[in-house]
C-alpha positions in Angstrom: 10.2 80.6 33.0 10.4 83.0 29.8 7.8 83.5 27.4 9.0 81.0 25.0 8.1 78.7 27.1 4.9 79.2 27.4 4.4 79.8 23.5 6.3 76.0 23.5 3.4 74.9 25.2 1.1 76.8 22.5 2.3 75.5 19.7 3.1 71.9 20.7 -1.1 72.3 21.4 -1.9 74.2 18.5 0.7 74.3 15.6 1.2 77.3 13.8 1.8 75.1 10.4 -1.8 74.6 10.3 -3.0 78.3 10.6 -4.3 79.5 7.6 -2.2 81.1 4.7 -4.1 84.6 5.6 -3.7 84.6 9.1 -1.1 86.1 11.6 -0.4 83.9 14.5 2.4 84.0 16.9 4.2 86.7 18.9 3.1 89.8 17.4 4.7 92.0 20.1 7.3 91.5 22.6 10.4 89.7 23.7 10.2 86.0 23.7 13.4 85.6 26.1 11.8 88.1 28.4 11.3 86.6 32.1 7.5 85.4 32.2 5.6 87.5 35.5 2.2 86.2 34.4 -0.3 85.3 31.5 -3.3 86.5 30.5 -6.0 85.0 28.0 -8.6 86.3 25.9 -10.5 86.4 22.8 -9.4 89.9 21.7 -6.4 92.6 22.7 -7.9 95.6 23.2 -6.6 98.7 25.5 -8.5 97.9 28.1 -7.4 94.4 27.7 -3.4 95.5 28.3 -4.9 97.8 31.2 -6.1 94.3 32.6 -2.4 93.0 32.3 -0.8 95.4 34.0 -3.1 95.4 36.8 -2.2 91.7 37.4 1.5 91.9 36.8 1.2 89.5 33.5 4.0 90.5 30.8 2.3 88.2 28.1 -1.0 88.4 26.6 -2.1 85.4 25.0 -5.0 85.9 22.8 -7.5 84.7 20.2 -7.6 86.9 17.5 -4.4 88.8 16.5 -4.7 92.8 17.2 -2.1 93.0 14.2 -3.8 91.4 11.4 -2.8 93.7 8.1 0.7 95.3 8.2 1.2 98.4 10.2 2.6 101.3 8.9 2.6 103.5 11.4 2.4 103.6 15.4 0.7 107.3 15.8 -2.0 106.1 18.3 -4.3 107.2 15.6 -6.6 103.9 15.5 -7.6 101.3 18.8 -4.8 99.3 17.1 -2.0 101.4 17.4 -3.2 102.5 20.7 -3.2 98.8 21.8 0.8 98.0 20.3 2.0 101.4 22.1 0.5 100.3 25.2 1.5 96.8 25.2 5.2 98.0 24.2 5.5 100.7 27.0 4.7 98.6 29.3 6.9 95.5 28.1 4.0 93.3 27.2 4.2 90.8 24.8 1.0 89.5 22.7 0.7 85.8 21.3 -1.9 85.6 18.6 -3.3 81.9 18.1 -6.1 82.1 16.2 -6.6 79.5 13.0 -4.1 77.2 14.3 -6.5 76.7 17.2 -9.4 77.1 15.0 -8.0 74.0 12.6 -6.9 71.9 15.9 -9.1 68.8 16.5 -9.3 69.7 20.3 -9.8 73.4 19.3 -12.3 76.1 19.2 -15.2 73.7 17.5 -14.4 71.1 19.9 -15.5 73.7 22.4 -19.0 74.3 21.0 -19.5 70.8 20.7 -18.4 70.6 24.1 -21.1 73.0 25.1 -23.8 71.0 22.8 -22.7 67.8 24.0 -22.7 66.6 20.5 -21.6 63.4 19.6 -19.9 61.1 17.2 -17.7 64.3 16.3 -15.8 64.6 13.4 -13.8 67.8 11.6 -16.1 69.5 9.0 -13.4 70.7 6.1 -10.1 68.8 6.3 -7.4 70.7 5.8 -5.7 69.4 2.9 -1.7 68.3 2.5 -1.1 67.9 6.3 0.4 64.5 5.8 3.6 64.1 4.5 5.9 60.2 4.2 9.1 59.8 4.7 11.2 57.0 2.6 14.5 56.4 3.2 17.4 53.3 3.1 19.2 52.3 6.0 21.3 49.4 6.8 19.3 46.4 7.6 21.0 45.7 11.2 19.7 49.3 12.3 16.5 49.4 10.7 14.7 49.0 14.2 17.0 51.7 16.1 16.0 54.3 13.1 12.0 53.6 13.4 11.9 53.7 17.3 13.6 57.4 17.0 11.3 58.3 14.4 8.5 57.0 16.3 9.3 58.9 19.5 9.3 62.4 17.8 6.0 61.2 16.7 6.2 60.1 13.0 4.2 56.9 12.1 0.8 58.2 13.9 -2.3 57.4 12.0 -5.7 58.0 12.9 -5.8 55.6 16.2 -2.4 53.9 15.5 0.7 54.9 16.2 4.1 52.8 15.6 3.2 52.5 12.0 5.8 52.4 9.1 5.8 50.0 6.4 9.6 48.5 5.6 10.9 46.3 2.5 14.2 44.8 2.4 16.5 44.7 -0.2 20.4 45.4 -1.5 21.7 48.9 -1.5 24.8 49.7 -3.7 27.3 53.0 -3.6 30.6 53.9 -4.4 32.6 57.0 -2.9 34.4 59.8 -5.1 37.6 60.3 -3.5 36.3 63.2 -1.6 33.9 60.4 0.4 34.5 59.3 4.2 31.9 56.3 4.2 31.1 54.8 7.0 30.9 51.1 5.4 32.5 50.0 2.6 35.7 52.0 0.9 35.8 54.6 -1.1 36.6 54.2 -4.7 35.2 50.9 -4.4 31.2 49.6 -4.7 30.1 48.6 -1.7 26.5 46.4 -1.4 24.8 46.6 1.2 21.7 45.0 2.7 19.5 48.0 3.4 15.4 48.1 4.7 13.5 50.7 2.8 11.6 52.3 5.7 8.4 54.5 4.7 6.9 56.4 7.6 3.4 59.3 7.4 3.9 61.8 9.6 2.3 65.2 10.6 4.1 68.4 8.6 4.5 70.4 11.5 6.9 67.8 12.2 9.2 67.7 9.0 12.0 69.6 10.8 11.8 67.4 14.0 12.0 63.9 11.4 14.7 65.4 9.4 16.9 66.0 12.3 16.1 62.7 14.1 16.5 60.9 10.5 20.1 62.1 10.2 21.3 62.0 13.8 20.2 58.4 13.7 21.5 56.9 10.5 25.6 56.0 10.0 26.0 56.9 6.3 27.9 59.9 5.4 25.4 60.5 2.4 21.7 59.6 3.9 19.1 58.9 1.1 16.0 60.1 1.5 12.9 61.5 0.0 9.7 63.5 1.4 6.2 63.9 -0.3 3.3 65.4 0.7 0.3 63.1 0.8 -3.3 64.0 -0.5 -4.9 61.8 1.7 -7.2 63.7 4.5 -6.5 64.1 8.1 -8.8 62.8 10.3 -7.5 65.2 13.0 -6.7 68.4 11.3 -9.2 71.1 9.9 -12.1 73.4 10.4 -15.2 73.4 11.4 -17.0 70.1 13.3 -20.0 68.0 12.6 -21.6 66.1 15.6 -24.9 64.4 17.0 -27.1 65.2 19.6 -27.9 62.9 22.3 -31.7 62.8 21.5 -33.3 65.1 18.3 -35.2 67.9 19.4 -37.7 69.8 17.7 -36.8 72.9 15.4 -38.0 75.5 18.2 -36.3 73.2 21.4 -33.3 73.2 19.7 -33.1 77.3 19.7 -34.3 77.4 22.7 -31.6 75.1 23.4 -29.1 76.6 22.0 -29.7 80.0 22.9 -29.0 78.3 27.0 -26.0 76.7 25.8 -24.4 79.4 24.4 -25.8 82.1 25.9 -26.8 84.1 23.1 -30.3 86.0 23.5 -30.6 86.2 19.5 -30.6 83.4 16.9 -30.6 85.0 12.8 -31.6 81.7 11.0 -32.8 80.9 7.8 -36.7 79.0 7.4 -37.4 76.6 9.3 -38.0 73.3 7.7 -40.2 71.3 10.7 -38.0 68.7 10.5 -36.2 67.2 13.5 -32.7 68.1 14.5 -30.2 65.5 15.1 -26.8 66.1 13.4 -25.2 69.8 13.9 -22.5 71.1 12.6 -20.6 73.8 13.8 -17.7 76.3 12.7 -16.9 79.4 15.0 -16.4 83.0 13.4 -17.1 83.5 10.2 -18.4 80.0 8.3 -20.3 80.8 5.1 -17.5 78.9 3.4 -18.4 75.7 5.1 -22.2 75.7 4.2 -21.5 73.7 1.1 -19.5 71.3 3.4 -22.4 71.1 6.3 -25.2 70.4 3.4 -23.0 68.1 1.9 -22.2 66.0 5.3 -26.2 66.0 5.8 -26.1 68.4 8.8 -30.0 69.3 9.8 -28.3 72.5 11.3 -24.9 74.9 10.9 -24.3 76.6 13.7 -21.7 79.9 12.7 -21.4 83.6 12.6 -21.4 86.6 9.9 -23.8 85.0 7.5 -25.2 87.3 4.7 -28.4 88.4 3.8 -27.6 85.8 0.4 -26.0 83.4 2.4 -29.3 83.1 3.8 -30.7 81.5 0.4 -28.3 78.9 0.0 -29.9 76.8 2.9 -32.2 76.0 -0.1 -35.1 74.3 1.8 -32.1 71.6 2.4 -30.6 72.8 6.0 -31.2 75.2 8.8 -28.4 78.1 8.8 -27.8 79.7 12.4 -25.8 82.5 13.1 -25.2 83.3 16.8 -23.0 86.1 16.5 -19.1 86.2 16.2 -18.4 86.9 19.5 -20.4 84.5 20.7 -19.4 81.4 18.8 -16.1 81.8 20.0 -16.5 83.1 23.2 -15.3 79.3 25.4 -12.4 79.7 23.3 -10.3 81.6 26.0 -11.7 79.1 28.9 -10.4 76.2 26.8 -6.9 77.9 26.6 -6.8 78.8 30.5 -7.4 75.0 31.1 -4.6 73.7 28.8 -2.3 76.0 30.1 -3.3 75.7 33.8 -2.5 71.7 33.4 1.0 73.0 31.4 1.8 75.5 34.2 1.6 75.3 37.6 3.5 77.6 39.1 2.2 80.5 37.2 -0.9 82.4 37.2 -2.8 81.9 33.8 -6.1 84.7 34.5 -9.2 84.8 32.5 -9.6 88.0 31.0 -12.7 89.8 32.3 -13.3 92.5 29.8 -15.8 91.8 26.9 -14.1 92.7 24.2 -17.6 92.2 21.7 -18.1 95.2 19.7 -21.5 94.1 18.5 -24.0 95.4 20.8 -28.0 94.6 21.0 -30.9 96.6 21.7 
């Protein structure tokens, strides 16, 4: 194997088109055709993190958070970052960030504190808006049903639990070539009518280029008539942040006490406590004060996130129970999660859980 391969198996898990705008995901360092020896996943790259590598012969580092995240403008070994790159490039180690694109993935980092909760009934927070895109285009009537399979098999006409779904209309097509034509019916510098299905067909935008390709490899004319638009509607798979229940409600102080087992965090910053019972939770790892609007607004008795402000604080307003756990912490499954996915992708390579604890935040 090389290292694409293994960032093929990444990003057919986690697509990059659905990182956000401000993120940078991907191979920050190293050779993608480079001959994979092993991998290693963690939350963070750090020195000691490529130190880890190198003891266990792995030539890619796949982690969480990118060690590159603002452009570098110099490699001088002045700051942990450029020490990280200059070690991870003598050595011939590549790094794959994956961050948001996990983080926005329905199976993704929030899936994996739910997973830990045991929540419920589980359903994405803040929908990521224009992920769905259609597809509309004229084909002859006779190879309508060739047209939609292919489309179907690269995974175009998937919507919420249904696949296989398109919507088709027939009708009566008309052309007629310029002398420069070659059509594949009809002559040119004649009109030709044809009887034509109008096929329209959702699909995921990560996918564009794959229905594009498949579109044109599978339709006779010379000239193939098509159109895409990008659809407002939300995705039920894609975006950030979840919102689930717990089996039974606990009690305000049983659910820290809870939580703090499930997570393994030994402090909990929270805003007041509203002796209510605690039933629906949502959840968004890393920073989430963005989402508080979206977790009062969904009814959630508790949001579960990290980096909350001492004003964030007052917008719980007597309404919702904010918890912050601690960056590190919120995210900390997240590496387990990929080790597992990539375990059942690879077999014949070792995938190693880091061991270093790469949280900077320490507690007295």
């Amino acid at each position: 194997m090389i290292i694409q391969d293994v960032i093929n198996h990444l990003e057919d898990f986690a697509p990059l088109a659905y990182a956000e705008d401000f993120d940078n995901v991907g191979l920050l360092v190293g050779d993608k055709k480079a001959k994979l020896t092993g991998v290693l996943v963690t939350l963070d790259t750090l020195e000691a993190v490529v130190d880890e590598a190198i003891e266990h012969d792995c030539n890619l580092i796949v982690s969480f958070h990118p060690i590159i995240f603002k452009g570098l403008k110099r490699l001088t070994g002045n700051t942990y970052v450029e020490r990280t790159v200059q070690k991870a490039i003598k050595n011939d180690i590549a790094i794959y960030a994956i961050h948001t694109a996990l983080d926005n993935h329905i199976n993704g980092v929030n899936d994996m504190i739910c997973d830990q909760l045991g929540l419920l009934n589980r359903a994405v927070l803040i929908p990521q808006a224009e992920t769905i895109k259609k597809l509309t285009t004229f084909v002859p009537t006779s190879e309508a049903e060739a047209l939609r399979q292919a489309l179907f098999n690269v995974g175009a006409g998937n919507i919420g639990n249904y696949d296989h779904c398109s919507f088709n209309l027939d009708g009566v097509g008309t052309y007629k070539g310029n002398d420069a034509s070659n059509p594949t019916k009809g002559k040119k510098g004649q009109t030709h009518v044809e009887e034509e299905t109008q096929i329209s067909i959702t699909f995921a935008k990560h996918l564009e280029a794959k229905v594009i390709e498949t579109l044109f490899k599978n339709h006779s004319y010379e000239e193939v008539a098509y159109e895409i638009i990008t659809l407002e509607n939300k995705n039920q798979k894609i975006g950030i942040g979840m919102i689930g229940t717990l089996e039974q409600p606990l009690s305000e102080t049983a659910f820290f006490d809870f939580l703090k087992e499930k997570m393994k965090v030994s402090v909990i910053r929270h805003s007041k406590l509203l002796d209510k019972p605690i039933r629906s939770v949502a959840v968004l790892g890393g920073s989430g004060s963005f989402a508080i609007a979206a977790a009062k607004s969904l009814k959630a008795d508790v949001f579960i996130t990290a980096d909350l402000k001492y004003h964030d604080f007052f917008s719980a307003e007597n309404s919702i129970i904010l918890a912050d756990i601690g960056h590190y912490e919120s995210e900390q499954f997240t590496k387990n999660g990929l080790v597992a996915h990539l375990t059942k992708k690879i077999s014949n390579f070792a995938i190693i859980l880091s061991n270093t604890n790469t949280n900077p935040v320490k507690y007295y």
